[in-house]
N, C-alpha and C positions, 0 to 999 in steps of 0.2 A: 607693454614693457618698453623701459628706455635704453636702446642701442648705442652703443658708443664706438663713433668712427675716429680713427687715426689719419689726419692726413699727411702724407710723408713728401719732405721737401725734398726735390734729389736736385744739387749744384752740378750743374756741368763741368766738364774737364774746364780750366781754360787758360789758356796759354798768356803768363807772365812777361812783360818785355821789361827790359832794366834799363831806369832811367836813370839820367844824369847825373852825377852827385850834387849838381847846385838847381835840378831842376824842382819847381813848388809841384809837390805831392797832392793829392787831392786829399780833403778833409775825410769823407768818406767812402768804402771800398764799395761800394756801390758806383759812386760817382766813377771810378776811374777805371772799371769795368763797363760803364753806359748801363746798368741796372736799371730800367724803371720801373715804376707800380704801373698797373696796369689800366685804372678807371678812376680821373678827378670828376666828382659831380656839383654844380653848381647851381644853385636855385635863385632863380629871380624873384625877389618879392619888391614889397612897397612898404610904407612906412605904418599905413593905415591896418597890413596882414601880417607885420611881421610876430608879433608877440600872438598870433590867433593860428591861421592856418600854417605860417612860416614854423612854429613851433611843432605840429601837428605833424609835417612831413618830418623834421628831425627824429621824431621820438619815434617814427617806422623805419627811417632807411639807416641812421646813422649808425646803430650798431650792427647794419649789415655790411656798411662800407668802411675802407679808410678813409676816405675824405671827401667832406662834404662841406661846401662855404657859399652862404647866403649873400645875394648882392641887392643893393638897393641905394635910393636916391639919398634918401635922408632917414632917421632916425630918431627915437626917443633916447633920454640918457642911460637908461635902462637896458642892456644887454641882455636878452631869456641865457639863464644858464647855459652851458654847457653848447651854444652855437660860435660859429665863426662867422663871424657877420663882416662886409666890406661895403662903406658908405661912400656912394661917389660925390656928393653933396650937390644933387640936380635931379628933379623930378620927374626929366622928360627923360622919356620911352626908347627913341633913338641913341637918345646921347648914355642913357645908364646900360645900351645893349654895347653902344662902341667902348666905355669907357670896362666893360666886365670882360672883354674878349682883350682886348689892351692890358689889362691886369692878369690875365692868364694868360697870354703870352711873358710877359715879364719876368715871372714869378714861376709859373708853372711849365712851363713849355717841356723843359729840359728833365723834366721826372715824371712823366705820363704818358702810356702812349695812346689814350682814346678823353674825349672830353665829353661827357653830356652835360647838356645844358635844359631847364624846364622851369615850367612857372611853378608858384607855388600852391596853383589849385590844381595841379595835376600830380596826381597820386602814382608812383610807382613800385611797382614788385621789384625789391633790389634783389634777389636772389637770382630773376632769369632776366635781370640787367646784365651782372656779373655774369652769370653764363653767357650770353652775348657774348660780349666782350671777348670772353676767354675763347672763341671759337675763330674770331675776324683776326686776320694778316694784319702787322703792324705795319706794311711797308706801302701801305694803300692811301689814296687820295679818297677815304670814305666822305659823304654826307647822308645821313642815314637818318629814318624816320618819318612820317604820315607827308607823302609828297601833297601840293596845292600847286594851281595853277597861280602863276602872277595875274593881276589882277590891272590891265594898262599896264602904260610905257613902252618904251620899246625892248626891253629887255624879254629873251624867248627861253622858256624851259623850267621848272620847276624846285620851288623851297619848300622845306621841311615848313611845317605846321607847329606854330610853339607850343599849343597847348598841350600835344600828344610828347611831348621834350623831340630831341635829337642826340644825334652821335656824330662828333668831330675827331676825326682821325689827326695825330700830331705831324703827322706830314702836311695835313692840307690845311693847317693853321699857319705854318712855317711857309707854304708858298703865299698863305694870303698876307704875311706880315710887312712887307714894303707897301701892299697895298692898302692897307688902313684907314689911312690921313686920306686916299683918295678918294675911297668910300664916304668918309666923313661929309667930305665939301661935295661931290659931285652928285650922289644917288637921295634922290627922295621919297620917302616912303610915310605912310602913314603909321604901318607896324614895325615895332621891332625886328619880329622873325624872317616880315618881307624885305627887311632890308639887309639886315644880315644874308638871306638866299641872294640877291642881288649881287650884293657885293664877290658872292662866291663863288656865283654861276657867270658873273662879268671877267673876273682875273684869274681865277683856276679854269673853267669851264667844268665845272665840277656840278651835277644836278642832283637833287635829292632824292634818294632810292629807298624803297621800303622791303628790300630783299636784296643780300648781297652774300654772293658763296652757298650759296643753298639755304640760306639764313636767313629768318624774316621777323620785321620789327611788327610786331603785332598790338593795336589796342583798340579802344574800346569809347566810344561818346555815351557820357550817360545821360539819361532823359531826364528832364524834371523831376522832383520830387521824386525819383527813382530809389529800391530798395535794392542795396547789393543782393540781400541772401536770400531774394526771388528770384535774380537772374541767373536763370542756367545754359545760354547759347554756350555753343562751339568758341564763338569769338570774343566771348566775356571771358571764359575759365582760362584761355590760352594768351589773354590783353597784358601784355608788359607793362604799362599806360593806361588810364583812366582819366578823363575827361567830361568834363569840370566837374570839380569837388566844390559844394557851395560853403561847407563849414568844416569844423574840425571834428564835429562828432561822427558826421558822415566819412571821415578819413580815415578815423579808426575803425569803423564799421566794417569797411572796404577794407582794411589791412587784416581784420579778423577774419571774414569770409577766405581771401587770397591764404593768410596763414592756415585754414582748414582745409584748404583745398590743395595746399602743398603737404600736408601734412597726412591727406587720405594719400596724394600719389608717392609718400616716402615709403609709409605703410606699401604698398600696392609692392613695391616696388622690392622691399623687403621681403616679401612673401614669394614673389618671383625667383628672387635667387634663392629661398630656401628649397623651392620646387626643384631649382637646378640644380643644388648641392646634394638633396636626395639623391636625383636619377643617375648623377655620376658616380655617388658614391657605389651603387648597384654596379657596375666596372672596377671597382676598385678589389685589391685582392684579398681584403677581410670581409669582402660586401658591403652592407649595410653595418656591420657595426666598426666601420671607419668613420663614420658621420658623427657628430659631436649631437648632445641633448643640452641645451635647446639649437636645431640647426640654426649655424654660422658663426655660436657662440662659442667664443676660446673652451677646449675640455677641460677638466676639471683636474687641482694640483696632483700629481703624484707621488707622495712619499718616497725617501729614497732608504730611511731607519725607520726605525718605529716611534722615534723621538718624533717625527717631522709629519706624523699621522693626527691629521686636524679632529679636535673634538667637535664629537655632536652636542648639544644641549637639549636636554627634554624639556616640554613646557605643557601647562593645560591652558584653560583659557583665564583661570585666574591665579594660577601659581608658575614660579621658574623653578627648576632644579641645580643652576647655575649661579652663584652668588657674587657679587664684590668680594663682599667681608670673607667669603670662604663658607658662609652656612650652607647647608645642605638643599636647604627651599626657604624662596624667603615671595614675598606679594608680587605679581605682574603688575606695574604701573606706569606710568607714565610713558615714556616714546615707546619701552619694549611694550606696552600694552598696545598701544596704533598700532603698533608694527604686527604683533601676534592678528587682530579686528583684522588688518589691510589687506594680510595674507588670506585670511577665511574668507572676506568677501570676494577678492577676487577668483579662488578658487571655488567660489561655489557660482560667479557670472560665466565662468567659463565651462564649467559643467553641464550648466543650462543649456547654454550656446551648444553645446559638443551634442544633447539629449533632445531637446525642442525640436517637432514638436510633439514630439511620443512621449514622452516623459518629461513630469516637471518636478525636481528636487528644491526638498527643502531642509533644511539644516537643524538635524537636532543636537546635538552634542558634538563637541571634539576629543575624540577616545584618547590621542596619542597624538602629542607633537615635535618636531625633531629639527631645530636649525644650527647649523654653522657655516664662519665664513670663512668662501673660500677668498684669498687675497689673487687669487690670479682673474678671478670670474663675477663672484661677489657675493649675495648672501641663499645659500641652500636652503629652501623646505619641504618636510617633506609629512606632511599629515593624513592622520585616521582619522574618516568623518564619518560619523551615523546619519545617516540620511533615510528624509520619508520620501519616497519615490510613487508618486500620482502620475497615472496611465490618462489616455483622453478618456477615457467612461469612466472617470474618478474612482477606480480603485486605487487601495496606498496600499504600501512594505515600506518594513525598515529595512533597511540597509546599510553594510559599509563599504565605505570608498578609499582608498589610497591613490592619495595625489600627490606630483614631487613639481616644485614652482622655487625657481628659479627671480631671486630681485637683483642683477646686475647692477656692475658698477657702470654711472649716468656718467653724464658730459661730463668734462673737465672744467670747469669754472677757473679764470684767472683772476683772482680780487687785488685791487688797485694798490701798490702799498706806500706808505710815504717817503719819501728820499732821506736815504743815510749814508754817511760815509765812510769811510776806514782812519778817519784823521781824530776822529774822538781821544782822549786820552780817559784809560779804563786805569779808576780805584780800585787797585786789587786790596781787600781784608780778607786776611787772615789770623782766623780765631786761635789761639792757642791753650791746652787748659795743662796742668803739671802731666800729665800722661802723654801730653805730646811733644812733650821738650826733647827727646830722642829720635824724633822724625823728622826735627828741623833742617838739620845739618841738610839732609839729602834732598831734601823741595828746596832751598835755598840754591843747593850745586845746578838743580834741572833749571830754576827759576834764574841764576845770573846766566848761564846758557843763552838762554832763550828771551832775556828782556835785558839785562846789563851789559852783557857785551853787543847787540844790536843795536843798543839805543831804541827800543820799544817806547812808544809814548804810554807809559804806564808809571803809575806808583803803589808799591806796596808797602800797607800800613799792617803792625803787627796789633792784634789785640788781647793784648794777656788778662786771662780771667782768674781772679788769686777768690781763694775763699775766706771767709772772714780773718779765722786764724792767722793763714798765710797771709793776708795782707801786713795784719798785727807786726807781725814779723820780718817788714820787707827790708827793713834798714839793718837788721841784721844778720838774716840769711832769706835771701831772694832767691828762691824758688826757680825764679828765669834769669839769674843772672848769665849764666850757660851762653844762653839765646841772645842777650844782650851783647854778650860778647861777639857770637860772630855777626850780629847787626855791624857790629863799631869794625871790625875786620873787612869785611863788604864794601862797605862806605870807605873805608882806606885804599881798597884795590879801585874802586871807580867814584875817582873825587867827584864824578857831577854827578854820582847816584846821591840821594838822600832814603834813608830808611825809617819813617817815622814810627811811636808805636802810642799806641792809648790801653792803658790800666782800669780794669772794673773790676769790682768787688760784689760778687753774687752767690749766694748758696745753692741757686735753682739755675743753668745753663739754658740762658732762648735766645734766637734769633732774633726775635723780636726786643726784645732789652736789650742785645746788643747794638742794634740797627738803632735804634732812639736814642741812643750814644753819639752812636758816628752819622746818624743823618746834620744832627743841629751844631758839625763841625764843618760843615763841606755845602756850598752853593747847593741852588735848588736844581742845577743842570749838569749835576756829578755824575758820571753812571759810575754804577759800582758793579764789581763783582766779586761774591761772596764767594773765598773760595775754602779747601781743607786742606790742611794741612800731610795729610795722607795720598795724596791728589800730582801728578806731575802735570806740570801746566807749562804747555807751547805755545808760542806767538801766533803760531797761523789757530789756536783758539781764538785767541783775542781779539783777533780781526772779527771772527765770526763774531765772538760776544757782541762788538760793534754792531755788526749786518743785523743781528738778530734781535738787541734791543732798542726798540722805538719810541718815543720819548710820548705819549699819553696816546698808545696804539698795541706796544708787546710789550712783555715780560719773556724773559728765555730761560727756561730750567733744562740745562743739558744734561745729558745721559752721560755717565762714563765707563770706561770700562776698567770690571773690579775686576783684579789677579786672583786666583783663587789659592789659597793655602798651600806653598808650596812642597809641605810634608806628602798632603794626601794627591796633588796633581802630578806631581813627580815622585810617585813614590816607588822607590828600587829603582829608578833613572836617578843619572846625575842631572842637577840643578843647569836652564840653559842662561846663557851671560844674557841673551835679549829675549826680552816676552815679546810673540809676533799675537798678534788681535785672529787668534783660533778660538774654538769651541771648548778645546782639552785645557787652555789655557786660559780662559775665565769668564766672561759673560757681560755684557751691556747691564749695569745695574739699574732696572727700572724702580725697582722700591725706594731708592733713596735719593733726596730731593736738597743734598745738605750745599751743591754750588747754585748760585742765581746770579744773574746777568739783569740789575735792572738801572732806570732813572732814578736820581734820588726823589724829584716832582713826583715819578707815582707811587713811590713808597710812601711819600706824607698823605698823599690822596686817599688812599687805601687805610693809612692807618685813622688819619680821619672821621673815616666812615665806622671803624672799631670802635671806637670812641664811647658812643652810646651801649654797645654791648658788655664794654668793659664796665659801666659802670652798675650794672647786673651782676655781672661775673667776671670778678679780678682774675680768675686762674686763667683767665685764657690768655694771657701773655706769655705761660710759662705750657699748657696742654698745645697753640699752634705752633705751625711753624712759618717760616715765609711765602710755603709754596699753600699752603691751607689760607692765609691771607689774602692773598691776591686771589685767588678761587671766589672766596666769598664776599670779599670785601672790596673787588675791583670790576668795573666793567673791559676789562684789559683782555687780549688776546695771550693765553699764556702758552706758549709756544716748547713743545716737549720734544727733544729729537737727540738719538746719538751721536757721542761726540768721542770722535775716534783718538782726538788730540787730547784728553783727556783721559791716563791711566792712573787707576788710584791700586798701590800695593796694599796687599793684606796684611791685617791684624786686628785681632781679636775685637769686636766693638759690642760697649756696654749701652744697651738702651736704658734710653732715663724713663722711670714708670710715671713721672709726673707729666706727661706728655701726655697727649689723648688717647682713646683708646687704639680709635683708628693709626694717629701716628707710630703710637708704641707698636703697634704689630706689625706695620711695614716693616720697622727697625728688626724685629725678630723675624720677619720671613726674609732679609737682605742679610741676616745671619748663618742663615741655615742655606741659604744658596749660594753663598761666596762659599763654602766649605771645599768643596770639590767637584768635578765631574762624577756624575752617574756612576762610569762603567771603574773607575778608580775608586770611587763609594763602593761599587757592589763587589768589590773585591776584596778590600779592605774587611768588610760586613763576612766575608765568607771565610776570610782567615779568620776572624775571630770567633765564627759559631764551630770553625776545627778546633779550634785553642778550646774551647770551650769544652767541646763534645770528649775531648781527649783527655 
């Protein structure tokens, strides 16, 4: 099972000084607090390994570390992805070790407080690098790593050994920095490492240590043709370092063995504090059942109503009783089918395990299955299994078992997302049809609020939809002249607003014919935002619309919050002057999908790809919607979240039946749930079955 650790960052107090008013501020609050990272790692390579092994070490350490930067003499033109490579443009060994310590002082000095340094056939466990590190005094003259005797000369006392890397404390870089240049011209060496120790052990008097503070840099020479996941010494599983790696397949080799072997001691290590959480809990004053199932795992939510009491879902192995659409049972397939197989199999490994080796179960049927999730802990089950149960002298029974298996929520993944900004300027449409010519006035008061008087980088364009007749008719009674008017009143109170509007004439109301309007008037780098009319819309939205849609990455369909009927939410209360975002007061409308935040580029993209379908089936212009578009016809991230700056008031809404099926019932279950709260329904319900009864 996969554990998920919280690591918690705690800032220390720290005392503020007030500086000057004309004094230059530091760029960042790290800087002017002396904040450093903890571990710059730098690998030495060559021109001949950089794209072979130089590559090999990246793809193990570097998404263990923050930073990692490759040095070398010279180079092809070719950069391997995602490295940081520094060319000092000289092949020799001496000169590309002075020229990489010269660069990290320059550059680095001032934001690290340890530096390793390693070739790039040496392989290392960044995991108990970092731990290292994280244990050693910053305030120390370290040189750390596989000490060597100097080899000649007259210099007396011991350099770290490159192949095995080392560790440079940022103290003792900063004493050796005047002395550099004299390194350079004075000290000869044949190696690299020998002359760097040279140099360090001559002006610091600094020698190189393989154990500092109770702390010991441990690793490991591998033999020829040597196999990692033979090797089992003491001094191989505990090796920080590994020496010489001859290619890069043997790299990964070595980094898979090391990752199994940190991964039994997580485990190990798991189980340990479960042991302890047990025996404490036995002190504890409800006993044992203080202790959480599975121990160490958050307990499970507790209801505070009965609204708030999470469902079970029954399931068998080839039927749900749990539906999208609302049926009753509808087929087990696809992921919920994995996931139903994933559960049986591992509940029937670890039965085994639990049974072995007196008894060996095997799996005949699954009588009864039972999951939901819990949102604090992750996903519940809890199954009936028939099982045949074989003794060591091969007699069987059937048998049944209840088992309850727990799938927690895994690591936290951060995925990479493109840069955007708040400076966009957001196409607001707004649809209008003759039933909404009475809502205007009051989106217009919230909307100059919030984007006229701010000066919002936004434009809103009205789209009046007339039907045939009403169009027939527009010269001589216009239908929206109304709405026109206070467009022209608007635009008079704020001479640099402009209020555009664009006219269609349709029988059949879609998103989609309306958007094939207004996309082939507006650049391919519009974002638009579809909005309602029924809808109050704030600028700190708008900002979000921005953050949230990415231009051939997201699509953003936000959630708002619908007021519920204020006959039946307030009923025998007086009406309040502000709706506060409560439960009694209306609900996050997840059914309905009528505002969208997107690019105009991936609208054409998307409809593009329709293209072909429509010419099959013409209704689907008029049965989807935009958020059914992008679903099927986009490879886009559509992006679904509440939006608190978004309240849309009640009234009554007519779903159109030429819609899909699946859309038409959204619109009917976002009807029947905007009505009112429960406990105000079941009250209402109960006057009337008096009235009735009476």
């Amino acid at each position: 099972m996969t554990f998920l650790l919280l690591a918690v960052s705690i800032i220390n107090t720290v005392t503020m000084h007030i500086f000057p008013a004309l004094s230059c501020r530091a760029k960042y609050i790290s800087t002017e607090l002396g904040i450093r990272e903890r571990l710059f790692v730098g690998i030495l390579t060559s021109k001949s390994t950089l794209s072979t092994l130089a590559v090999a070490v990246n793809r193990t350490i570097s998404h263990h570390l923050d930073s990692v930067a490759f040095f070398t003499g010279s180079r092809d033109r070719k950069v391997p992805h995602g490295m940081f490579v520094v060319t000092h443009g000289d092949e020799r060994h001496i000169w590309n070790m002075y020229q990489t310590v010269r660069y990290i002082l320059n550059h680095f000095i001032s934001e690290y407080d340890y530096f390793y340094l390693a070739q790039d056939d040496t392989y290392t466990q960044a995991d108990r690098l970092k731990a290292l590190v994280g244990h050693l005094s910053v305030d120390r003259l370290l040189y750390m790593g596989s000490p060597e005797e100097f080899d000649g000369g007259q210099t007396w006392g011991r350099y770290c050994y490159g192949g095995f890397g080392y560790l440079l404390s940022r103290g003792l870089l900063l004493t050796l920095q005047p002395f550099l240049e004299n390194c350079r011209n004075d000290i000869v060496s044949a190696r690299p490492d020998e002359w760097l120790g040279r140099c360090i052990v001559q002006y610091t008097n600094t020698h190189c240590v393989h154990q500092h503070e109770g702390l010991q840099y441990y690793h490991f020479e591998l033999g020829k043709n040597s196999d990692p996941s033979k090797e089992d010494s003491a001094e191989f599983r505990n090796a920080l370092t590994v020496h010489p790696v001859s290619d890069p397949e043997q790299m990964y080799r070595l980094h898979k063995h090391f990752t199994q072997i940190e991964l039994q001691r997580t485990y190990q290590e798991i189980h340990k504090l479960q042991a302890e959480i047990k025996n404490v809990s036995v002190l504890a004053f409800d006993g044992n059942r203080s202790a959480t199932w599975p121990i160490g795992i958050t307990p499970p939510f507790q209801p505070k109503t009965r609204f708030e009491v999470l469902r079970w879902d029954y399931f068998t192995e080839d039927q749900i009783y749990s539906c999208v659409d609302g049926s009753p049972k509808c087929e087990l397939r696809g992921i919920d089918k994995q996931d139903v197989s994933d559960v049986i199999e591992v509940a029937m490994a670890e039965l085994n395990r639990k049974y072995k080796p007196m008894i060996h179960l095997k799996k005949q049927q699954l009588l009864n299955g039972y999951r939901r999730f819990d949102p604090t802990r992750g996903m519940e089950y809890t199954l009936d299994l028939q099982l045949e149960a074989v003794n060591q002298k091969g007699r069987s029974c059937s048998i049944t078992k209840r088992v309850c298996l727990l799938r927690p929520l895994s690591r936290i993944e951060i995925i990479p997302m493109p840069y955007v900004t708040e400076a966009s300027r957001v196409h607001v449409i707004l649809p209008i049809t003759f039933q909404d010519r009475e809502l205007v006035r009051q989106f217009l008061e919230v909307y100059a609020a919030n984007a006229f008087v701010t000066g919002e980088n936004a434009i809103l364009t009205f789209l009046f939809i007339y039907k045939s007749h009403e169009a027939q008719q527009v010269n001589r009674d216009d239908i929206f002249a109304s709405v026109k008017a206070q467009i022209t009143t608007y635009e008079r109170r704020f001479p640099a607003v402009r209020i555009p509007w664009i006219s269609v004439k349709t029988e059949s109301p879609s998103q989609i014919k309306f958007m094939d309007v207004i996309s082939k008037k507006h650049p391919v780098d519009t974002l638009f935002f579809v909005a309602s009319v029924k809808t109050n819309v704030k600028s700190e939205f708008l900002n979000r619309c921005r953050m949230n849609s990415i231009s051939n990455w997201q699509v953003f369909f936000p959630v708002h919050f619908q007021n519920f009927n204020p006959d039946i939410a307030y009923y025998n209360e007086p009406l309040p002057k502000t709706v506060d975002l409560v439960k009694e007061a209306g609900l996050f409308d997840r059914s309905s999908f009528d505002e969208a935040c997107f690019h105009n580029s991936d609208y054409m993209a998307a409809r593009t790809r329709m293209a072909s379908d429509l010419q099959e089936n013409e209704e689907l212009l008029e049965s989807l919607d935009l958020y059914d578009m992008f679903v099927k016809y986009s490879t886009l991230h559509v992006f679904r979240a509440v939006e608190p700056s978004l309240l849309r008031h009640y009234s009554h809404q007519q779903c159109n039946p030429r819609l899909s099926e699946e859309t038409y019932q959204r619109c009917m279950q976002n009807t029947l749930e905007g009505l009112g709260p429960r406990s105000k329904l079941a009250v209402l319900l109960f006057e009337l079955e008096q009235g009735n009864s009476t």
